[in-house]
Steps between C-alpha positions, in 0.01 A plus 500: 500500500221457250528740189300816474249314248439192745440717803263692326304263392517299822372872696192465198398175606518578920293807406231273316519308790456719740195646266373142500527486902334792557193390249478149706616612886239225646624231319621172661863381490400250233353767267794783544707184338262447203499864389644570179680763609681287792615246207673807306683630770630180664629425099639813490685520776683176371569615194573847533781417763353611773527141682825384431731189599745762569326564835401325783165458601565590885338793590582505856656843390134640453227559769165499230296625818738814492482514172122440442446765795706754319595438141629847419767518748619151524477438135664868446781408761606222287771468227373423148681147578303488823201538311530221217610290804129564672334456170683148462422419851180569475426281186724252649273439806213538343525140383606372833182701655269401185188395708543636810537867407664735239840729579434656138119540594593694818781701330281618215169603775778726674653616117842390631522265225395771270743753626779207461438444154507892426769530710679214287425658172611883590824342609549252189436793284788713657741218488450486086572845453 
């Protein structure tokens, strides 16, 4: 697991993103990947740990629909290593889908992606103290 430090900034940089999606909901595919904001996040969840080569980028463990439909209970149901798993899945396919849609955009219009990285950051913080 990340440290307290890295998941908190990594759940700053979904919230700017998610602040950023909100500001520019009609824009196209292209555009969502040129904002600012998008750039930060995708860094950050490199070098805060979140994506890791620790684990695998099969998510056939996760239903996004599910999730997507109802990010408070499936995110909540998960374990804080469930969570960092989605988050790395998430980043992790969003290169393979880069072009023909966006797991991260989807995940941050239903806030699952901002409940993960909260989620993430309450649990790194009890594990340093």
């Amino acid at each position: 697991m990340p440290t307290h430090a890295q998941a908190q900034r990594f759940a700053k940089t979904v919230e700017r993103l998610a602040a950023a999606e909100a500001g520019a909901a009609r824009l196209d595919l292209d555009a969502w990947y040129e904002l600012p904001a998008y750039d930060e996040a995708l860094e950050a969840a490199y070098r805060q740990e979140m994506v890791h080569g620790d684990l695998t980028a099969d998510g056939s463990a996760f239903d996004l629909d599910a999730i997507n439909a109802r990010p408070e209970e499936q995110v909540g149901a998960m374990s804080a290593a469930q969570t960092r798993h989605l988050v790395h899945w998430l980043y992790r396919n969003e290169r393979v889908s880069h072009g023909y849609g966006s797991p991260v955009r989807e995940a941050i219009r239903s806030g699952a992606l901002q409940l993960a990285a909260r989620k993430i950051a309450a649990c790194c913080k009890l594990a340093a103290i």
